[in-house]
Steps between C-alpha positions, in 0.01 A plus 500: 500500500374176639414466832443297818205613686517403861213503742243315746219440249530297225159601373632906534783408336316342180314829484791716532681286210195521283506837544819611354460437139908403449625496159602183345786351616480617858305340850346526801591235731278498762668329835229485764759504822430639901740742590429483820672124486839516541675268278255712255776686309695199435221305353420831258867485399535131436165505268697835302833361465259188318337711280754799439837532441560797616328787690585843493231654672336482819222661691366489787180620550358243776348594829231512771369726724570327820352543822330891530516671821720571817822251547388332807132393359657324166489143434863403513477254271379725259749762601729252369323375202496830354914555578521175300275600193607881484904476611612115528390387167589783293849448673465120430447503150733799439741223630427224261447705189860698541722267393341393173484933426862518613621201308279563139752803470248742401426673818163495610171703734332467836269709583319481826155674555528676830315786708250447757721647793842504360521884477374581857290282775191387437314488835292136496673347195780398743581173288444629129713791542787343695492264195494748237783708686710199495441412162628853444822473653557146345460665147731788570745234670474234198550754239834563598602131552393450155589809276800358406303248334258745266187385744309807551253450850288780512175568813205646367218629747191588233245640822183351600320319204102404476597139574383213790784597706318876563148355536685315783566848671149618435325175593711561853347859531684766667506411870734215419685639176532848616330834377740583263557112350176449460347825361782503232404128428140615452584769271719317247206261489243807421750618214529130370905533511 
């Protein structure tokens, strides 16, 4: 397939498109683009619909950690930062991209990557999980407005990964992430996973 690769960094970006080794006839577009904006999913859209006729998949896979530790000691602006990265702007550009799935005639996927809280509380993640949660129910909700239409929307939660977002938890140690976060967070990065 050819893609559109959104993210912060243009120079990551570059890397990750030089990195995938696409056969002929297929591309990478990078679109360097804040999430955290947000008009962000309509300027993504509006630089797609330029380039692609038609989309049939879409994924999103964006998020932060947000603020780490009890409710009332958060940054509120981060608090809401991370709703709009991890819940708003997957909403968003579900939004824009529907009606081009809906009206190429040949249905169509979303697929939101979830987890982080969504199964059960997560004691000092207060803003990540109450994103993820939400961007559960909006799946489950969505995929019944659009099954009529063939457009599958599917959550997947794939468990802590070796990635900047758990170094966060570590870097915050235990007294601020919690025992259990932060252990866990220090054994997936032992294991390399």
């Amino acid at each position: 397939a050819s893609l559109v690769l959104v993210g912060r960094s243009a120079k990551a970006l570059d890397r990750v498109v030089s990195d995938l080794g696409l056969r002929p006839g297929r591309e990478a577009i990078p679109v360097p683009v804040d999430l955290s904006v947000p008009d962000a999913a309509d300027q993504i859209v509006s630089f797609i619909r330029a380039r692609i006729p038609h989309t049939n998949v879409l994924i999103n896979n964006a998020a932060i950690q947000g603020p780490i530790g009890p409710l009332w000691r958060n940054d509120w602006s981060a608090w809401l930062s991370t709703l709009q990265v991890n819940l708003l702007s997957p909403v968003a550009l579900c939004r824009a991209i529907i009606p081009g799935m809906i009206e190429g005639g040949t249905g169509g996927s979303i697929i939101n990557i979830s987890g982080g809280g969504a199964t059960g509380p997560r004691a000092n993640f207060t803003a990540y999980a109450t994103a993820k949660t939400g961007l559960i129910r909006f799946s489950e909700t969505l995929a019944e407005e659009l099954r009529p239409h063939g457009v599958r929307v599917n959550s997947i939660a794939p468990g802590a990964m070796n990635t900047a977002m758990l170094a966060e938890v570590v870097d915050q140690g235990a007294d601020v992430a919690g025992h259990k976060e932060y252990t866990e967070a220090v054994k997936v990065q032992q294991v390399g996973g």
